[in-house]
C-alpha positions as a Markdown table, in Angstrom:
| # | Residue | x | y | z |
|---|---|---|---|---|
| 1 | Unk | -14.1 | -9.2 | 13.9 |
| 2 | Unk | -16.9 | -7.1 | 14.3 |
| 3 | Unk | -18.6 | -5.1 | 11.4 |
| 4 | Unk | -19.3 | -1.5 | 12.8 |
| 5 | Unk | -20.2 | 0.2 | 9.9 |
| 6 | Unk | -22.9 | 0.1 | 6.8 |
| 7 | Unk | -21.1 | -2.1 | 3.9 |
| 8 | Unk | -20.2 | 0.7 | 1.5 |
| 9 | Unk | -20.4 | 3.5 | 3.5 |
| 10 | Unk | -16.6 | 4.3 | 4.0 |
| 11 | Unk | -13.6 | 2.9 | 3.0 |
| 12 | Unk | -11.1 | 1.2 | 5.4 |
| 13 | Unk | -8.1 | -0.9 | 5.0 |
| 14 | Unk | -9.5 | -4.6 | 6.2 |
| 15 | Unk | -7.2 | -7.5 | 6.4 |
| 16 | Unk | -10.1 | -9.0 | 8.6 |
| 17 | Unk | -12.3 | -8.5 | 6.0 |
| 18 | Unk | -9.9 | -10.7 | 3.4 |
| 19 | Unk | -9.9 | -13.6 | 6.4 |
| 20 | Unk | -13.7 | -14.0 | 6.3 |
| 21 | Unk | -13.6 | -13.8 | 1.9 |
| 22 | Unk | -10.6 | -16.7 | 2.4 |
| 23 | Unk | -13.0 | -18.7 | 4.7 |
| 24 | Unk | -15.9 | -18.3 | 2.0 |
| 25 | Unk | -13.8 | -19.5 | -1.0 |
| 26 | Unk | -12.9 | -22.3 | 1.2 |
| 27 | Unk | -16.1 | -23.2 | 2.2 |
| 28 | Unk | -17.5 | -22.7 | -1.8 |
| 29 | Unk | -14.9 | -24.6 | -3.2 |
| 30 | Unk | -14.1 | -27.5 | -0.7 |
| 31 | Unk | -10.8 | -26.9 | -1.2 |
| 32 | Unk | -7.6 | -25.7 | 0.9 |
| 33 | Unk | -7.0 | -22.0 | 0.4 |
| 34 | Unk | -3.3 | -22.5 | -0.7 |
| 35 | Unk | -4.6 | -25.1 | -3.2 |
| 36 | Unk | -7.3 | -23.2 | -4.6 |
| 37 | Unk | -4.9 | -19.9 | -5.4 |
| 38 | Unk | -2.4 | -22.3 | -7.0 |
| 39 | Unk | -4.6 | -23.2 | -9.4 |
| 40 | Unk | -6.8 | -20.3 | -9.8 |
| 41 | Unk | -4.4 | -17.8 | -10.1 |
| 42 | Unk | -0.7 | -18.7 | -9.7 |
| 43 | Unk | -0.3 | -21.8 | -12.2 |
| 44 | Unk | -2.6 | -19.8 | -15.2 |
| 45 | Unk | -0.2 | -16.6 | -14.6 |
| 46 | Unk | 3.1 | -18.4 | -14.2 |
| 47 | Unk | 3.6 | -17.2 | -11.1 |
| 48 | Unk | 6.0 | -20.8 | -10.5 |
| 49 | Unk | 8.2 | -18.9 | -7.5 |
| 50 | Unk | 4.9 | -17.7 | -5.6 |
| 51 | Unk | 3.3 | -20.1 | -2.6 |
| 52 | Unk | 0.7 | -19.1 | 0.2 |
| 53 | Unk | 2.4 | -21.1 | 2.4 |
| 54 | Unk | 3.2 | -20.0 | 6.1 |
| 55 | Unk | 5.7 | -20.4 | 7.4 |
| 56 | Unk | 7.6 | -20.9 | 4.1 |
| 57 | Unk | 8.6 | -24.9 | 3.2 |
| 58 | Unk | 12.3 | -25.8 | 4.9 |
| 59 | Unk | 13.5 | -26.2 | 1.1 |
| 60 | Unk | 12.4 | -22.8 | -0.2 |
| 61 | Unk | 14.0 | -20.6 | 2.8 |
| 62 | Unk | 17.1 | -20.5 | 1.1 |
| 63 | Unk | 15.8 | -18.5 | -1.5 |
| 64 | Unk | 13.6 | -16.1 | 0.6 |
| 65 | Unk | 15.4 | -12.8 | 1.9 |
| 66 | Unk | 15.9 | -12.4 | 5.4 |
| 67 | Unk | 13.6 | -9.7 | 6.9 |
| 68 | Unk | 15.4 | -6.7 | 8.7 |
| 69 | Unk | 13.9 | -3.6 | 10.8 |
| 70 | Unk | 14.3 | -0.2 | 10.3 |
| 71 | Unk | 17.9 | -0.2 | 11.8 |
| 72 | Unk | 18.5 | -3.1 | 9.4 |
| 73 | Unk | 19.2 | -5.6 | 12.1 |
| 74 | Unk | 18.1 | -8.7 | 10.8 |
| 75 | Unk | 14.7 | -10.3 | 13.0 |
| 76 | Unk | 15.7 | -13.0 | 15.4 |
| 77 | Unk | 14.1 | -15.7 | 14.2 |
| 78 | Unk | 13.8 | -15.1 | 10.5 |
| 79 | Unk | 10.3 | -14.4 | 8.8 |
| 80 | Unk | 7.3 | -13.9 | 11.2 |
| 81 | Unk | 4.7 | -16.7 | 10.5 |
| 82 | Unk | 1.0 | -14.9 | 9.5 |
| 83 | Unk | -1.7 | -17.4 | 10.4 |
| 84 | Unk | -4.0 | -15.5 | 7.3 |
| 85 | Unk | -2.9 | -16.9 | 4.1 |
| 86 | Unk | -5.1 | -14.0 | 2.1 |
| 87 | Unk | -4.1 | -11.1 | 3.9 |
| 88 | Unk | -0.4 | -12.1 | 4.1 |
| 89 | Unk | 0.7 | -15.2 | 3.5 |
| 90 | Unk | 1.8 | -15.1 | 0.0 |
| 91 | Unk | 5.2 | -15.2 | -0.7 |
| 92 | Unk | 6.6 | -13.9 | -4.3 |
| 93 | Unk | 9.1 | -12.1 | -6.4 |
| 94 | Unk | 9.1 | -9.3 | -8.3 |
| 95 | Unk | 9.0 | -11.1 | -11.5 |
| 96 | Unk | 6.2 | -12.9 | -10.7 |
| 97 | Unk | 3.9 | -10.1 | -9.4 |
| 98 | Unk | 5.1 | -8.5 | -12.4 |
| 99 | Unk | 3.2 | -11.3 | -14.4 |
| 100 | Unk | 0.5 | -10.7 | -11.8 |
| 101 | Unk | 0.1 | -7.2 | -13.1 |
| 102 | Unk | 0.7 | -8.1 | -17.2 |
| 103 | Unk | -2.3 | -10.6 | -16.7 |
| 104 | Unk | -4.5 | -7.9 | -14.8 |
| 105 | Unk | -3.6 | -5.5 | -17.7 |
| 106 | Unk | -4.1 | -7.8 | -20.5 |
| 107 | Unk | -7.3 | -9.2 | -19.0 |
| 108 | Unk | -9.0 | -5.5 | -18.8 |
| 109 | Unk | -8.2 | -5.1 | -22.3 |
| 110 | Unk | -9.8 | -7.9 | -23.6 |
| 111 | Unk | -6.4 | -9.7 | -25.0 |
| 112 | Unk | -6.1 | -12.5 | -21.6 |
| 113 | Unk | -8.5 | -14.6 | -20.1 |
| 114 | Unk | -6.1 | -16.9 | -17.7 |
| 115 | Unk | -6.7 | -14.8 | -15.2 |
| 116 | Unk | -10.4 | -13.3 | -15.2 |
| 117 | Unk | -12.8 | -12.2 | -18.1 |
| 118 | Unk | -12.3 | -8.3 | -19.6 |
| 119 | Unk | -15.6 | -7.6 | -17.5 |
| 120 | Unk | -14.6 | -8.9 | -14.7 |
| 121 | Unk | -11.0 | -7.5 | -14.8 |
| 122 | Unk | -13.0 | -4.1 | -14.7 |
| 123 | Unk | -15.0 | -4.5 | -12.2 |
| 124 | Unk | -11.9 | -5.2 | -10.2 |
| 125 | Unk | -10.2 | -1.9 | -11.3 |
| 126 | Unk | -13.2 | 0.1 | -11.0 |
| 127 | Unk | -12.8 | 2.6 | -8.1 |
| 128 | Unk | -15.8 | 1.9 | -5.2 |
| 129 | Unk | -14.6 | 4.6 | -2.3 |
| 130 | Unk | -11.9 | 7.0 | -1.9 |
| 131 | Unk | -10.2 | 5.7 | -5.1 |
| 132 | Unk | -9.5 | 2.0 | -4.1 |
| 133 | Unk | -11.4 | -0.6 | -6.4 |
| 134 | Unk | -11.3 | -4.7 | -5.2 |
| 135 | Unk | -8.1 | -5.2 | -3.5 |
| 136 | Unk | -6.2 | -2.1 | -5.6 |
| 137 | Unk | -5.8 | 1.5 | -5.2 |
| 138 | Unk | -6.7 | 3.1 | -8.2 |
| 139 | Unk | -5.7 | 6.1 | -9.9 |
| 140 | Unk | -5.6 | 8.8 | -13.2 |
| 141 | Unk | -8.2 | 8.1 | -16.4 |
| 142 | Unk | -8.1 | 6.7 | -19.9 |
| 143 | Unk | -4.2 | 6.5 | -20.8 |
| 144 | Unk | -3.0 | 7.8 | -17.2 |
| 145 | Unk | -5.4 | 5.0 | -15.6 |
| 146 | Unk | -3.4 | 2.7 | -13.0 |
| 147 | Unk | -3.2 | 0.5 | -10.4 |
| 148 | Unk | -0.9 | -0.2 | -7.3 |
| 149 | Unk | -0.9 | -2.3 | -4.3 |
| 150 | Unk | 1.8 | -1.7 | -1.6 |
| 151 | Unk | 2.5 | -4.9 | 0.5 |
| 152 | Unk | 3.7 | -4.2 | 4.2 |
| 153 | Unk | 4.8 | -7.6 | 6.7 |
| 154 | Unk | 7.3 | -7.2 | 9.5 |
| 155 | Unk | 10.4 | -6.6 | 7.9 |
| 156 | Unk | 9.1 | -6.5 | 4.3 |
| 157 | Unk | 8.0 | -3.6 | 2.5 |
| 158 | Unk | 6.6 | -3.7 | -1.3 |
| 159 | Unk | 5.3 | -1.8 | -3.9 |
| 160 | Unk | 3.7 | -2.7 | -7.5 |
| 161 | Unk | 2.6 | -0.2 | -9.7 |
| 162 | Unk | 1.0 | -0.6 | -13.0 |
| 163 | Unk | -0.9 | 1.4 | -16.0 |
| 164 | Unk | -4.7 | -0.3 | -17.0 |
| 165 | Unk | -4.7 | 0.8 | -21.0 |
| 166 | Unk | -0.7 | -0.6 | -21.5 |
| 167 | Unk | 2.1 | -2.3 | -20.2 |
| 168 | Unk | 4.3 | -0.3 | -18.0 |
| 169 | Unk | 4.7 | -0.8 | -14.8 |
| 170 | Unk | 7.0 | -1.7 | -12.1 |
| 171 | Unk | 7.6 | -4.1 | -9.0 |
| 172 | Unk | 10.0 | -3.4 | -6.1 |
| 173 | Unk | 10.2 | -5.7 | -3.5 |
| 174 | Unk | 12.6 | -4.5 | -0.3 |
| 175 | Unk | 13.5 | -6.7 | 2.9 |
| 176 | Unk | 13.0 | -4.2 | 5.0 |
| 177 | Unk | 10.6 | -1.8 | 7.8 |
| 178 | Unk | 12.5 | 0.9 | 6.0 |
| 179 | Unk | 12.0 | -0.5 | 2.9 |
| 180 | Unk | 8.8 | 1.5 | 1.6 |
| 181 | Unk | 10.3 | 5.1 | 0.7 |
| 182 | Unk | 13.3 | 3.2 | -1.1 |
| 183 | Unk | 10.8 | 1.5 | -3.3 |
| 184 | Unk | 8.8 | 4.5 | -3.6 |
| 185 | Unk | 11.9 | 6.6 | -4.9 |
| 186 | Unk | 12.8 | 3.8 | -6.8 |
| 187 | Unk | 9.4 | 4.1 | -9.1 |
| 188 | Unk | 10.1 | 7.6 | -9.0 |
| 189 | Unk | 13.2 | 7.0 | -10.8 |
| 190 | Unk | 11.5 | 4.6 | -13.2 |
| 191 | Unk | 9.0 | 7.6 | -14.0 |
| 192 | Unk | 11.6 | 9.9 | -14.7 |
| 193 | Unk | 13.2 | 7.8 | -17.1 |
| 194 | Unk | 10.2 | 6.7 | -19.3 |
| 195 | Unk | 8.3 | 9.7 | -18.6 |
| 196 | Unk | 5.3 | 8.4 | -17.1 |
| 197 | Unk | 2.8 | 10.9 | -15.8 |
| 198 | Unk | 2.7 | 9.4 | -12.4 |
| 199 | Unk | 5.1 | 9.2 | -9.6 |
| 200 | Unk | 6.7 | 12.5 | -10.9 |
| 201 | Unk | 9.1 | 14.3 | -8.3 |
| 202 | Unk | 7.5 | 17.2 | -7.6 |
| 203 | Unk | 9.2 | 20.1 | -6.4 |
| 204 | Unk | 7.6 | 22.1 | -3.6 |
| 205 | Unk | 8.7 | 25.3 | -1.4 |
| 206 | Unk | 8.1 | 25.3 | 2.1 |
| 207 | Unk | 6.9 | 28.3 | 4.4 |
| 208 | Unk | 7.4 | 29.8 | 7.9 |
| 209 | Unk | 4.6 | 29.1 | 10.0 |
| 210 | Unk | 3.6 | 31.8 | 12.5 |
| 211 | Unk | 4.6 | 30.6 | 16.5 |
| 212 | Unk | 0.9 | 30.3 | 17.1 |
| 213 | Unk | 0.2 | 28.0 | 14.5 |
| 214 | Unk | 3.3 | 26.0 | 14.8 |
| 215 | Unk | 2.2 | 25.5 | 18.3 |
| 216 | Unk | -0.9 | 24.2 | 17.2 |
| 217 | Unk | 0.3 | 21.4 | 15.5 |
| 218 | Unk | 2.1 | 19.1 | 17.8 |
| 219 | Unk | -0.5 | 16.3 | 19.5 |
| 220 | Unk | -1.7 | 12.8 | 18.9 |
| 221 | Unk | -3.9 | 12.5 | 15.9 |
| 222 | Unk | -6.2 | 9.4 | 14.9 |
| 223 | Unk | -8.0 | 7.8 | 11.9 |
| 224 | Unk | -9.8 | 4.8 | 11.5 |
| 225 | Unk | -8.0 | 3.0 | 8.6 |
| 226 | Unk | -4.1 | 3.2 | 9.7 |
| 227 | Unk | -4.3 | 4.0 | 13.1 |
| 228 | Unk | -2.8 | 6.8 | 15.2 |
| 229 | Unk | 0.1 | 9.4 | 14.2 |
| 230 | Unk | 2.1 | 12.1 | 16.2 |
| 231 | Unk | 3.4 | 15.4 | 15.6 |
| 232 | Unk | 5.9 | 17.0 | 17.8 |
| 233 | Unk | 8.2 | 20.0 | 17.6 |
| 234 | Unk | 11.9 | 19.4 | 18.0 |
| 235 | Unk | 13.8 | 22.3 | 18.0 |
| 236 | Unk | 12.0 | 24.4 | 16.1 |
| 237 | Unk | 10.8 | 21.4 | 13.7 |
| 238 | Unk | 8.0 | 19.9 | 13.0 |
| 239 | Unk | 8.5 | 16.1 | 13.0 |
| 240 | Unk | 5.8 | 13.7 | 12.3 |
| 241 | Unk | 5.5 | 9.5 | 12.9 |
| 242 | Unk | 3.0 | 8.1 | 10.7 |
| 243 | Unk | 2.8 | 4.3 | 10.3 |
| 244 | Unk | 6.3 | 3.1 | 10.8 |
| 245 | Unk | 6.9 | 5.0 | 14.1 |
| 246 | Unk | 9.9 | 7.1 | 12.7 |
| 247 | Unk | 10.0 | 10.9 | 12.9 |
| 248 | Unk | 10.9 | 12.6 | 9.8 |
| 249 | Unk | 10.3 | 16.2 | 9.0 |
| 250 | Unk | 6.9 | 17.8 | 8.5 |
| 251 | Unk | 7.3 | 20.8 | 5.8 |
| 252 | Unk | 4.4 | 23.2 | 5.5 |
| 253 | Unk | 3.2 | 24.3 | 2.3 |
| 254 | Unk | 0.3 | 26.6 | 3.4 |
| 255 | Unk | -0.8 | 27.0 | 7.3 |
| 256 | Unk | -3.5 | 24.4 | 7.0 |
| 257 | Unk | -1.7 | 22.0 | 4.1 |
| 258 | Unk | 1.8 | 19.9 | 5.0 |
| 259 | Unk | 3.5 | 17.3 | 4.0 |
| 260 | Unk | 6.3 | 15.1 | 3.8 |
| 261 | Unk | 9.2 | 14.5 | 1.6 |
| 262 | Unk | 9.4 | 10.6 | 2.1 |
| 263 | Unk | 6.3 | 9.8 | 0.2 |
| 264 | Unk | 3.4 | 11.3 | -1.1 |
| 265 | Unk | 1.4 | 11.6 | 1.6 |
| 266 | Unk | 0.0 | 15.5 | 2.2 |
| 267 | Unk | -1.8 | 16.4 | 5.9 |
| 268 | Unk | -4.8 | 18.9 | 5.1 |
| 269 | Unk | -5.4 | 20.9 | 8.6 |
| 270 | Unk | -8.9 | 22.7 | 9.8 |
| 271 | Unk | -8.6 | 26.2 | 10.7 |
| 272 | Unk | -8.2 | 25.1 | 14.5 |
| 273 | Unk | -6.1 | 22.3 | 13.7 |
| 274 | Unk | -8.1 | 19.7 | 15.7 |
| 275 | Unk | -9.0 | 17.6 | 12.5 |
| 276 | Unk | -8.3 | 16.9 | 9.1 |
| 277 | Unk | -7.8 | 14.6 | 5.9 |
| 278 | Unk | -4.6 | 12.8 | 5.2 |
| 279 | Unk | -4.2 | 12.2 | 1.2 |
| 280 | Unk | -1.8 | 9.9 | -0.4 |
| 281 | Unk | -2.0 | 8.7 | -3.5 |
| 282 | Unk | -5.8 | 6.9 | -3.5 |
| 283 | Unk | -5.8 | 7.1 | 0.3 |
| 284 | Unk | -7.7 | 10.2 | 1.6 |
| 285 | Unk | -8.4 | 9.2 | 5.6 |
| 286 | Unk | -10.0 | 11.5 | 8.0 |
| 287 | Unk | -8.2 | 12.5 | 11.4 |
| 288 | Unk | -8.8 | 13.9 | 14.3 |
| 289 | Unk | -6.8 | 14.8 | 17.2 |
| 290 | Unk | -7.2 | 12.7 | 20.4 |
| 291 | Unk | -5.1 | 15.5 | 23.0 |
């Protein structure tokens, strides 16, 4: 791993970065990383069906889900084995990251200290760059505050989402590539039912583009945090891959702003369509196009 930027000068997404802190508390604490987390964090939350453990003990794969791609074909092979415990080794359930999240919650309001101090549970919620705070994206203020983390492995794809100032919240967990705009629509369902104020359908109305500025769009486009993403035009459509690889449709609201109706995740265009910002949610990553 190579640092190639100052320390607080941008925000990327750096699994890397939670190897080195996994090496540090190992080398502060003496202590195997799996060990440490037990009784740090797990044990004090009652997280009892969570491990860092990789691959997963013979006597616990009966109870872990298989994990399946996007065509839902199961992985030969079963669960791929992440050699960094931090950045992906934990397996869970959604009742226990829900605990996760009620001791987070309770710990920022003064009412828990199992997990961390009411300072210190701030400071973790407190947004640094771009809206993500240490280890959570961040969102809303006062009574609309929350947090969310979405966790992505090969065939796994997860979501928790909870308010700072109260106790709702929710945890979907999916065995599945495709699994992130089910969970996603999921919490959307949630919202609608107890009337949060986030994850609200919103309903938009798409326009024409002109030829010339359809024409503009298609090409290969990259950004620093998630990688690269493509636009092409399929019979009269614009379809976009982001992450995952699969096209979907790419709807525009205005000639410069588009977006998607898989997830929240809006592309802002320059005038000449050679760069941009991708927003979603906390996330707002620069672009620019590479053809």
């Amino acid at each position: 791993m190579r640092v190639d930027s100052a320390p607080g000068a941008d925000f990327r997404y750096s699994g890397g970065g939670y190897t080195v802190l996994q090496q540090a508390l190992i080398d502060r604490s003496g202590r195997p990383f799996d060990a440490l987390l037990q009784d740090s964090v797990l044990k004090p939350v009652g997280m009892g069906d969570s491990r860092f453990a990789q691959p997963l003990p013979a006597a616990l794969l009966a109870r872990a889900a298989l994990p399946h791609d996007r065509n839902g074909q199961a992985y030969e092979g079963g669960a791929y084995t992440y050699p960094e415990l931090a950045a992906a080794g934990l397996w869970t359930t959604p009742t226990d990251l829900a605990k996760f999240a009620l001791a987070l919650q309770r710990a920022a309001l003064g009412k828990d200290k199992r997990l961390l101090s009411k300072e210190t549970a701030r400071t973790m919620l407190r947004p640094v760059q771009n809206g993500y705070a240490l280890g959570l994206a961040t969102d809303g203020t006062g009574t609309t505050a929350s947090f969310e983390h979405g966790g992505s492995n090969m065939g796994y794809q997860n979501t928790l989402f909870a308010y700072t100032e109260h106790g709702d919240g929710a945890v979907v967990m999916t065995n599945g590539d495709a699994g992130a705009e089910l969970a996603q629509s999921v919490i959307r369902a949630i919202s609608a039912e107890y009337k949060w104020p986030s994850y609200q359908t919103r309903v938009r109305k798409a326009i024409a583009l002109d030829g010339a500025r359809r024409a503009a769009l298609p090409g290969r486009y990259v950004t620093r945090e998630i990688g690269d993403f493509v636009i092409e035009e399929r019979d009269g459509q614009l379809m976009i891959a982001l992450r995952t690889g699969q096209y979907e449709p790419l709807y525009a609201e205005s000639p410069e702003q588009l977006f998607v109706l898989s997830r929240e995740a809006d592309l802002h265009f320059a005038a000449d369509a050679k760069s941009g910002r991708l927003v979603s949610g906390a996330f707002d990553i620069a672009f620019t196009r590479a053809d």
